[in-house]
VEXDREN-2710 file (C-alpha; in Angstrom, 1 decimal):
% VEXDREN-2710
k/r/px/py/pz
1/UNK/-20.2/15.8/-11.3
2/UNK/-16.5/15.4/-10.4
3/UNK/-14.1/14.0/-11.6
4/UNK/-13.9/10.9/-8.9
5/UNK/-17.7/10.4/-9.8
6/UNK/-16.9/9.9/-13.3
7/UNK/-14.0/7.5/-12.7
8/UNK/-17.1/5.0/-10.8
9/UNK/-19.3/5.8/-13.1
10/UNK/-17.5/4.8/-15.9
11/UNK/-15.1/1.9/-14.3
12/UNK/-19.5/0.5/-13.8
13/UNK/-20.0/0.7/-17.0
14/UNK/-17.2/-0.7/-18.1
15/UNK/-17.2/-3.5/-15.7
16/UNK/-20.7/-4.6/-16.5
17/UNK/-19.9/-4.7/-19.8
18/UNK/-17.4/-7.6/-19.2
19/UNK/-19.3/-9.5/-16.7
20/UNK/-22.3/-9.4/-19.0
21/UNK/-20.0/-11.2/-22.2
22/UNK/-20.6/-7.7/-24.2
23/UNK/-16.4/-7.1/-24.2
24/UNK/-13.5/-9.2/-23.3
25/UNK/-9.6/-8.5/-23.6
26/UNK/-7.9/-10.8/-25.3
27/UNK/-5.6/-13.2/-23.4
28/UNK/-2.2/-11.4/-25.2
29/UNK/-2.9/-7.7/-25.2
30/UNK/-5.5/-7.3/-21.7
31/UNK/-3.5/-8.2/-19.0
32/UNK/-1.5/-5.2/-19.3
33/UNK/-4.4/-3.0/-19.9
34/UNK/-4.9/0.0/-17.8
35/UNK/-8.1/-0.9/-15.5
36/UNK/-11.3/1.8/-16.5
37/UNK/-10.1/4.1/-13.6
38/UNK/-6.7/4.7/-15.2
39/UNK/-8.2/5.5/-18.5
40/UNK/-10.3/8.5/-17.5
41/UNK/-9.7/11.9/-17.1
42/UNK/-7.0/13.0/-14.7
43/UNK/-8.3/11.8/-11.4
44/UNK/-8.6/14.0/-7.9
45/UNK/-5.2/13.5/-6.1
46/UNK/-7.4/12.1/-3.2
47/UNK/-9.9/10.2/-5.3
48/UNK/-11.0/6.6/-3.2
49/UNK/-10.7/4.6/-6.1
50/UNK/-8.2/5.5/-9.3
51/UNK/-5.3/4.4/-11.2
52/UNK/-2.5/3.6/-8.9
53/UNK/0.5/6.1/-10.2
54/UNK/-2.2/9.2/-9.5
55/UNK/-2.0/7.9/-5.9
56/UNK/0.6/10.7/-4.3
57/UNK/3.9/9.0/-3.3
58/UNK/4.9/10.9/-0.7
59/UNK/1.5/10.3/1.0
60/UNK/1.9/6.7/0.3
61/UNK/5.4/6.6/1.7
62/UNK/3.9/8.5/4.6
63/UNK/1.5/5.9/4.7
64/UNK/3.7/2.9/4.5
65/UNK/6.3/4.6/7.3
66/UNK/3.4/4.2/9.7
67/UNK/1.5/1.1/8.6
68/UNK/0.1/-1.3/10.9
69/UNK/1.4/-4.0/9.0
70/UNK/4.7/-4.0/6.9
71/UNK/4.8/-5.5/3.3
72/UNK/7.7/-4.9/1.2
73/UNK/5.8/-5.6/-1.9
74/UNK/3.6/-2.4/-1.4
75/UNK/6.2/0.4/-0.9
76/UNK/5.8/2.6/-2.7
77/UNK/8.6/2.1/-4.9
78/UNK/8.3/-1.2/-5.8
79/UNK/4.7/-1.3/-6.9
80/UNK/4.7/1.5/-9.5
81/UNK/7.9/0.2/-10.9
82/UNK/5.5/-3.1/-10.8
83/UNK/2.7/-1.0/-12.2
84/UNK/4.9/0.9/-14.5
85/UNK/6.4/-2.7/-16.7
86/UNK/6.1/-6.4/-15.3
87/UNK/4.4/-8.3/-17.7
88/UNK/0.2/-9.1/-16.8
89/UNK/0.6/-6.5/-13.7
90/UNK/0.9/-3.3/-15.1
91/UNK/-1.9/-0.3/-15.5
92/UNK/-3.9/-1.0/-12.0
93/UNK/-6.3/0.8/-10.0
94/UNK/-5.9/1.0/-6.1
95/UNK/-8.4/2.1/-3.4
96/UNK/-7.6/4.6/-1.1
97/UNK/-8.8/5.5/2.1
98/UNK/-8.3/9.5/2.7
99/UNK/-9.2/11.1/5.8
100/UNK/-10.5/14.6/5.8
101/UNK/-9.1/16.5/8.5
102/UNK/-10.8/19.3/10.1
103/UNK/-10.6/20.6/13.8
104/UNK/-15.1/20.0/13.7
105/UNK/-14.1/16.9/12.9
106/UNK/-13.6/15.0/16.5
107/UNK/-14.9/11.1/15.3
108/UNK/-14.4/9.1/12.1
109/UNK/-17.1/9.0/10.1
110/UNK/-19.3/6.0/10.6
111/UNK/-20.2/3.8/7.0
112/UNK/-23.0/1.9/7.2
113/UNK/-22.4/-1.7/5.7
114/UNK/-25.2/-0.9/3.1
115/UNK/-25.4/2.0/2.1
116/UNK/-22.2/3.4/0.4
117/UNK/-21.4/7.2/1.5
118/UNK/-20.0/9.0/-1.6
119/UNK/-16.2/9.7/-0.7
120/UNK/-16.4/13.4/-2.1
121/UNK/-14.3/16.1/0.0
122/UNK/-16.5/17.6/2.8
123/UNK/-16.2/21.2/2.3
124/UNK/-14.2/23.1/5.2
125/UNK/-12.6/26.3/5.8
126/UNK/-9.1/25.9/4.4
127/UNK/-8.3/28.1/7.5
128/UNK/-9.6/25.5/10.2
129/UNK/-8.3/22.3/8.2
130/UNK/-5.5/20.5/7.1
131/UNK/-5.3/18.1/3.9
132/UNK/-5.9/14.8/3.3
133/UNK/-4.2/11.8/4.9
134/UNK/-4.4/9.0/3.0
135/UNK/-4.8/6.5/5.6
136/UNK/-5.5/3.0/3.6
137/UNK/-4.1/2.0/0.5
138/UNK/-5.0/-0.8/-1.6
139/UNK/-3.9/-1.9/-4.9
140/UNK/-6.6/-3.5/-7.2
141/UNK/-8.1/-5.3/-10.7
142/UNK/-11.1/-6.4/-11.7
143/UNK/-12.2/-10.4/-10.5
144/UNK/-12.1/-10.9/-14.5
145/UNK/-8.6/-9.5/-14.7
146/UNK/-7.3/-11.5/-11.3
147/UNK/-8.8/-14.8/-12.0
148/UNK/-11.1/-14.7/-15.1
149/UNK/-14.3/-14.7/-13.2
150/UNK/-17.3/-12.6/-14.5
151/UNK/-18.2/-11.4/-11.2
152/UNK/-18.7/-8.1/-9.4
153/UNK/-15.8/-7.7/-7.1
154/UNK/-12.0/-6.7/-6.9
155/UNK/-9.4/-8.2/-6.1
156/UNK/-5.8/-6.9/-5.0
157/UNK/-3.4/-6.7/-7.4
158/UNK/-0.2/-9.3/-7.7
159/UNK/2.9/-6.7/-6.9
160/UNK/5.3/-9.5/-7.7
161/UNK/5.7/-11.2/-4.6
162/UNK/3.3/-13.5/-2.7
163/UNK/2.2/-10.9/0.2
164/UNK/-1.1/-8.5/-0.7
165/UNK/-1.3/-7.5/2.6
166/UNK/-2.9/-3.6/2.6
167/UNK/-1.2/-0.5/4.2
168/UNK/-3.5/0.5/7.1
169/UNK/-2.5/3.5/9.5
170/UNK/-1.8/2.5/12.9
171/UNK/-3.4/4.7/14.5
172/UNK/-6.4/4.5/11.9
173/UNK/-6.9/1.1/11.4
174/UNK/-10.2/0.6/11.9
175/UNK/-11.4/3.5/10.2
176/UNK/-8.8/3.0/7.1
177/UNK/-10.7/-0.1/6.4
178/UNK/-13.9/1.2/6.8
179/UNK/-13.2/3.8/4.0
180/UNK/-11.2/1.2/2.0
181/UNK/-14.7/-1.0/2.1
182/UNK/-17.3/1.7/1.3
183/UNK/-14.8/3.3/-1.9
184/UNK/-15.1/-0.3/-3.1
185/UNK/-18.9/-0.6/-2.5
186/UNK/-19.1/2.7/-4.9
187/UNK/-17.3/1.2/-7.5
188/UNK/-20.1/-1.3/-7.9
189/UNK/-18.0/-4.0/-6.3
190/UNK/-19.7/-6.6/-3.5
191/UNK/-17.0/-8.1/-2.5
192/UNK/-13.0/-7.5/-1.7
193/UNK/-10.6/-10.7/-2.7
194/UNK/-7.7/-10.3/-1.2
195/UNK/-5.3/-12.5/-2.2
196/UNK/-1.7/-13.6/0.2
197/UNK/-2.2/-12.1/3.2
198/UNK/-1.3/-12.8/6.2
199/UNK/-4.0/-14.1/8.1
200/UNK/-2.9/-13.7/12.1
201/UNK/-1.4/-10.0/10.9
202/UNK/-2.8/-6.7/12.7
203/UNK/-4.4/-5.5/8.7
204/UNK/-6.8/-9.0/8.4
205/UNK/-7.5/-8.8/12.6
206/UNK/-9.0/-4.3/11.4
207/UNK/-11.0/-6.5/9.0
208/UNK/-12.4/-9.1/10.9
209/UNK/-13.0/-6.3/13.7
210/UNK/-14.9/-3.9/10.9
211/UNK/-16.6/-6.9/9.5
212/UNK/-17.6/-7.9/13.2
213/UNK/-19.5/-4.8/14.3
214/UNK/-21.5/-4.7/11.1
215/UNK/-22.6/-8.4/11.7
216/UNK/-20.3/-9.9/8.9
217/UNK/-17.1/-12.0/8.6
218/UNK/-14.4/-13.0/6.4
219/UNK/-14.7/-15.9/4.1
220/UNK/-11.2/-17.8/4.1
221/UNK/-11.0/-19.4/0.6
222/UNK/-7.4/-21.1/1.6
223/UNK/-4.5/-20.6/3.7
224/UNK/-1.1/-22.8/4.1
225/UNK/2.0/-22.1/6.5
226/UNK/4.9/-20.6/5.0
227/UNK/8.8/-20.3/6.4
228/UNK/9.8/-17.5/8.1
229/UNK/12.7/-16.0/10.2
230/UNK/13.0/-14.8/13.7
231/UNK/15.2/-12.7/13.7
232/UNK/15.7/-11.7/17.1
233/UNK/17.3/-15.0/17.9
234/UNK/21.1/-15.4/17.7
235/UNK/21.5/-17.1/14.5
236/UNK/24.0/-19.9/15.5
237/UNK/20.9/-20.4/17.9
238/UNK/18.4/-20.7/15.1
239/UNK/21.0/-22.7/13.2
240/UNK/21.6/-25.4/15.5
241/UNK/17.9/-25.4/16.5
242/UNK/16.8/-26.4/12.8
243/UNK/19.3/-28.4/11.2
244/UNK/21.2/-31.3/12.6
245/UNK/25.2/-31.3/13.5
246/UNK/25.1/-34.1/11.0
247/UNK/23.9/-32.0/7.8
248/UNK/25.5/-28.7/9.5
249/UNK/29.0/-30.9/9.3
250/UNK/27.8/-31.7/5.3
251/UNK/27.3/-27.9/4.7
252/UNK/30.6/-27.3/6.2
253/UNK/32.1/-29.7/3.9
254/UNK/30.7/-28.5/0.6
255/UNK/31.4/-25.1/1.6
256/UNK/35.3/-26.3/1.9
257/UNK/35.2/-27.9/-1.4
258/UNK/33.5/-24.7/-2.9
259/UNK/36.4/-23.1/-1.5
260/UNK/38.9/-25.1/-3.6
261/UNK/37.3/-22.4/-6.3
262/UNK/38.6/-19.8/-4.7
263/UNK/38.0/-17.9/-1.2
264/UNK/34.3/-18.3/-0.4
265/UNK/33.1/-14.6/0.3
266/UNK/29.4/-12.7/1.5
267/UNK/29.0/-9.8/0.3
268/UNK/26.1/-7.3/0.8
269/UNK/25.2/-4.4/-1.9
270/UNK/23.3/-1.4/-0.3
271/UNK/23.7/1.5/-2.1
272/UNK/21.9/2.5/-5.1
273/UNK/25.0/2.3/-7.6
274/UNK/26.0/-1.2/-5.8
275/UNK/22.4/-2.3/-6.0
276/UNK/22.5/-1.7/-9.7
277/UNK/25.7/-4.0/-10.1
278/UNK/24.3/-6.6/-8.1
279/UNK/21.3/-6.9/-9.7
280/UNK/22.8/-7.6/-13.4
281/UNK/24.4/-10.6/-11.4
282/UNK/21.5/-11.8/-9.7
283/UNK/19.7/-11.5/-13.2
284/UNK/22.2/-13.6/-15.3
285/UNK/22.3/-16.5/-12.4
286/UNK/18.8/-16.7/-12.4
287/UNK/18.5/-16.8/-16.3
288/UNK/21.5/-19.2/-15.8
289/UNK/19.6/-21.9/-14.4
290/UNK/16.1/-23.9/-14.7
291/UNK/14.4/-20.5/-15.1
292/UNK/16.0/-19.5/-18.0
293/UNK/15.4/-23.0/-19.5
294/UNK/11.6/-23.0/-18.7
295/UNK/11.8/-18.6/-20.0
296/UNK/10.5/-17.0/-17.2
297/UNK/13.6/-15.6/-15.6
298/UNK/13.1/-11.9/-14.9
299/UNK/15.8/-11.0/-17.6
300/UNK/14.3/-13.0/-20.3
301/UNK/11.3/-10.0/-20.3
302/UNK/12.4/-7.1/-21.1
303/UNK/8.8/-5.0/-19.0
304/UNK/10.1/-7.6/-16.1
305/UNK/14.0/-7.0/-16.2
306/UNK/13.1/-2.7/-16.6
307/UNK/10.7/-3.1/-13.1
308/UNK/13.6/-5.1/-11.1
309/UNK/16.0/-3.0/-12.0
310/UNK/13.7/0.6/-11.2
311/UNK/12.4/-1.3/-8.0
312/UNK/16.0/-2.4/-6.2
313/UNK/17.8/0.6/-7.5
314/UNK/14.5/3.2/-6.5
315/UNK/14.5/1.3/-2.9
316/UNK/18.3/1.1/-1.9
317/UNK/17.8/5.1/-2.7
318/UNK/15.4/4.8/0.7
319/UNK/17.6/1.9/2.7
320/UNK/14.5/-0.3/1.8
321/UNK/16.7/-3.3/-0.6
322/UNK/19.8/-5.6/0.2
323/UNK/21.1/-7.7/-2.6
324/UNK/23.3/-10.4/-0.9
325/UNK/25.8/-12.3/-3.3
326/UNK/28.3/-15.4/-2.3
327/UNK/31.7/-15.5/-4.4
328/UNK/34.0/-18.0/-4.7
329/UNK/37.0/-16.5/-5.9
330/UNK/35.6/-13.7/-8.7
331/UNK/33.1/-16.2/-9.6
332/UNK/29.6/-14.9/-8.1
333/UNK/27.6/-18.5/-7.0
334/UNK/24.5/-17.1/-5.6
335/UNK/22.7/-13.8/-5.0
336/UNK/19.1/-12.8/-3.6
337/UNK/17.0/-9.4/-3.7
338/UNK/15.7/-8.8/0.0
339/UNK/13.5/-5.9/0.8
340/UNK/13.2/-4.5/4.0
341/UNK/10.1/-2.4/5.3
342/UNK/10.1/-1.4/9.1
343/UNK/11.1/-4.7/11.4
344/UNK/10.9/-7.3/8.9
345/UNK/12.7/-8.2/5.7
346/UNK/11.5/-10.0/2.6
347/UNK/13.2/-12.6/1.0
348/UNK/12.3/-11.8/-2.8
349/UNK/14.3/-14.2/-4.9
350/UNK/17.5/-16.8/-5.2
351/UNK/19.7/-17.2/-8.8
352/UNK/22.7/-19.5/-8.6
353/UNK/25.4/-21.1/-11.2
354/UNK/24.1/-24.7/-11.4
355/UNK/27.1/-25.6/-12.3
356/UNK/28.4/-25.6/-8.6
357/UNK/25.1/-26.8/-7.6
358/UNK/27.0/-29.5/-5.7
359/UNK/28.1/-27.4/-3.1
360/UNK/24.5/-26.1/-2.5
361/UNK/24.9/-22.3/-3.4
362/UNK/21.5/-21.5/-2.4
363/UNK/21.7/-23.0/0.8
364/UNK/25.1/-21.5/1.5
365/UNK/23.6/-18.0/0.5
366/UNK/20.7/-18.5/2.7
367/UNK/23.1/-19.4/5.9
368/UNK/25.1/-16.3/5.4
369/UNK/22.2/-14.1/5.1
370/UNK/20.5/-15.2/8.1
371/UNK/23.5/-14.4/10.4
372/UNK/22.9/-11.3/8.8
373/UNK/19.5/-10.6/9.2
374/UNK/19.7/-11.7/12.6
375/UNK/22.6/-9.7/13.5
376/UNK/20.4/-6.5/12.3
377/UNK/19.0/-5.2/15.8
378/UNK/16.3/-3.5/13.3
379/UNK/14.7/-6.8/12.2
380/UNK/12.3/-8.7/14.1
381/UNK/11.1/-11.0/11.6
382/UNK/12.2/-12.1/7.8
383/UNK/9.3/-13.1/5.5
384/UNK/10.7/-16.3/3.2
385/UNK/7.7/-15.4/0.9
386/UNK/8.2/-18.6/-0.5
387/UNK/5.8/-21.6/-1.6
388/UNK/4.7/-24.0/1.0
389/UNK/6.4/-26.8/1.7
390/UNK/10.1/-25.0/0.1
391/UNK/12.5/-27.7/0.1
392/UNK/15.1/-25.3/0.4
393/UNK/14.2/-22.9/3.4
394/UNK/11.3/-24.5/5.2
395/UNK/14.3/-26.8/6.9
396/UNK/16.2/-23.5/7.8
397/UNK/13.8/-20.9/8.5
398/UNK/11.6/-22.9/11.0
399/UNK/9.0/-20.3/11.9
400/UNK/5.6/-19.8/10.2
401/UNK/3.3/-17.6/8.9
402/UNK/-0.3/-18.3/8.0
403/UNK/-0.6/-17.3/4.4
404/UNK/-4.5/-17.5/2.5
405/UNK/-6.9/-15.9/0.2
406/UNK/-9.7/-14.4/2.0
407/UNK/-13.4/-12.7/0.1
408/UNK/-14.3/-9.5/2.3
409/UNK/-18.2/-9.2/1.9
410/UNK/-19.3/-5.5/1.5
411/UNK/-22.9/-5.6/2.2
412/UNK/-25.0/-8.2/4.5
413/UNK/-26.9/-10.9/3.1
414/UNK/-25.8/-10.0/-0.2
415/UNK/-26.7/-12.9/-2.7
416/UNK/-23.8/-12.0/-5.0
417/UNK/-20.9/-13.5/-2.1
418/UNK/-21.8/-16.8/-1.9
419/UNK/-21.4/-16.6/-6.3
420/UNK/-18.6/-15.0/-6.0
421/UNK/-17.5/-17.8/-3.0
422/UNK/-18.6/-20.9/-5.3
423/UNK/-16.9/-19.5/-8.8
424/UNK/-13.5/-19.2/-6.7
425/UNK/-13.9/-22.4/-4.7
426/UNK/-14.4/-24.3/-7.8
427/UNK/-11.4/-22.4/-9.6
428/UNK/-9.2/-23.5/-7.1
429/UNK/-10.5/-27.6/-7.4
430/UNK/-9.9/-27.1/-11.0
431/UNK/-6.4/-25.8/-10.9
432/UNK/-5.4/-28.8/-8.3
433/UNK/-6.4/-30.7/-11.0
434/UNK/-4.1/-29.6/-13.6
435/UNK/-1.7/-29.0/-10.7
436/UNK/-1.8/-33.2/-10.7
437/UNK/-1.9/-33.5/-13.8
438/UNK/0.8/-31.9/-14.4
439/UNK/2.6/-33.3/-11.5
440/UNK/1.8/-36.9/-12.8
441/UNK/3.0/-36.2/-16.7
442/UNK/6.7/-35.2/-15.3
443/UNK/7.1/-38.1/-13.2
444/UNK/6.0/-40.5/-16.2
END
């Protein structure tokens, strides 16, 4: 048996064992447990399902340079430095989707929906083939691990940032998510949660196609709209367009009177060294503020503070990370990580000195960076990634995306879905609720 059979076999077993009560990680010490796959032998370089940092990087940054869909939050780059230290998200498994490539080869394979087709190498003449592509990519836990639900299915993993949409080949598409499907179907899995996508983007439209020939059909669990940028617009354009001359006249005030601090100045950091200074600055104005008093500012964990450092400096080293920073005088006011990842960028997070938080920092930042996002004839879009309803840049950034959580169903008229469908439905109904709750004790 190889070695990718034993990683299934065993990530079962193990699986079973926690759906079935027999073992369960403790809330402190299993988040950041390796998932089954990580903790077997060395895994096959092209295994369909392992831990995520055996996953080759230069095939995943070969993957990612031609995906069908951009998302910032899998480069390569970022996730392993992810994988690698932030706290609850490190030791994952991904599925991948590798594609055998021989010249007797003409047509993907076909999968049928129920019956998984082991994803072992096809013997070939190394003389009439070439290696493996990895054409799908996937990041994953457990259900259990993702939402604490006992139930046979995978989720994809939380890479820091509110998009989990896969990397699918664009010429491959189709076939990438067929492969991605059937290496979860071996793993035991019946269903594929995954979690922030975008759900009008080209990777969920290869889904519902996939899940459309073989009589099935995603299960949207929830979706909201969420701000983005367009950046081919001028961006006096998009100013005007969104905000008011009476509250563009205001933020032309404040930014006067911030000014009386010293001259008010944008600056963008690009390279790695000057991606490494930013960041110490973005860090200690975010720890500066309400995050720090609440403790979850990236600096205030040390596994959290050692990935965002890795990640920016690891990504300027590719062109792939901005950090923007407003000054007035020597005094840094603002700054915010942005990714960038084909023709859209990704607007990570904000830190500012509340102690100028009259002048509106933040808002001033976010002005200045999108004349420069739209002045970048590279960038179509910028992704806010923010919370719906964001006070801040929903009145700026006046386009939308359609964000949700959708189950993929692996097999047809499999009894397990609707179970799995229920347990998350009624998660979400109970999280509202403490959401309110919550909500309600402030305000009294």
């Amino acid at each position: 048996m190889t070695s990718a059979s034993n990683l299934r076999r065993k990530w079962n077993v193990a699986e079973m064992a926690d759906i079935a009560g027999l073992s369960r990680r403790s809330a402190d010490n299993g988040a950041d447990k390796p998932e089954p796959a990580a903790n077997s032998a060395q895994p096959s370089p092209h295994a369909g399902f392992t831990a995520l940092d055996s996953i080759p990087v230069e095939d995943w940054r070969a993957l990612a340079g031609c995906a069908i869909e951009p998302n910032g939050y899998y480069l390569p780059a970022w996730e392993l430095a992810v994988n690698a230290s932030a706290r609850g998200r490190t030791g994952v498994s991904a599925l991948g989707a590798w594609r055998e490539v021989s010249l007797n080869q003409a047509q993907p394979i076909e999968l049928a929906p129920s019956e998984p087709v082991p994803s072992e190498p096809v013997p070939s003449d190394a003389a009439t083939s070439e290696p493996a592509r990895l054409i799908g990519l996937l990041p994953v836990v457990s259900l259990w691990r993702a939402c604490k639900i006992p139930l046979p299915a995978l989720a994809s993993a939380s890479p820091y940032g509110t998009l989990c949409t896969p990397l699918l080949d664009r010429g491959l598409a189709e076939e990438a998510v067929r492969r991605l499907m059937n290496e979860a179907r071996i793993s035991g899995a019946h269903a594929l949660v995954l979690r922030d996508v975008s759900l009008s983007g080209a990777a969920m439209k290869a889904f519902t196609q996939v899940l459309r020939q073989d009589g099935l059909q995603p299960i949207v669990l929830h979706s909201h709209l969420r701000a983005c940028l367009d950046a081919r617009r001028p961006a006096d354009e998009v100013l005007r367009d969104a905000l008011s001359a009476k509250k563009l006249k205001e933020l032309r005030r404040q930014r006067n009177r911030l000014a009386a601090h010293g001259d008010v100045r944008f600056e963008v950091a690009r390279s790695p060294a000057d991606v490494s200074r930013a960041v110490e600055l973005f860090l200690a104005l975010e720890a500066s503020g309400w995050k720090g008093d609440r403790g979850t500012a990236l600096r205030q964990n040390e596994g959290d503070a050692s990935f965002i450092r890795r990640a920016t400096r690891d990504l300027a080293e590719t062109g792939q990370c901005e950090i923007v920073t407003m000054h007035a005088g020597d005094t840094p006011v603002a700054a915010a990580i942005v990714l960038r990842h084909q023709d859209r960028a990704f607007y990570f997070k904000l830190g500012i000195d509340e102690r100028f938080a009259k002048f509106s920092p933040g808002v001033q930042l976010t002005l200045d960076l999108t004349r420069h996002l739209c002045a970048d004839a590279v960038l179509v879009t910028a992704d806010s990634t923010a919370s719906a309803h964001h006070p801040m840049i929903n009145p700026i950034w006046r386009g939308r995306l359609r964000i949700g959580d959708v189950i993929i169903p692996l097999r047809p008229r499999d009894p397990v879905v609707p179970m799995i469908h229920a347990a998350m439905k009624m998660r979400q109904a109970l999280r509202e609720l403490a959401r309110r709750a919550v909500h309600r004790n402030r305000e009294s």
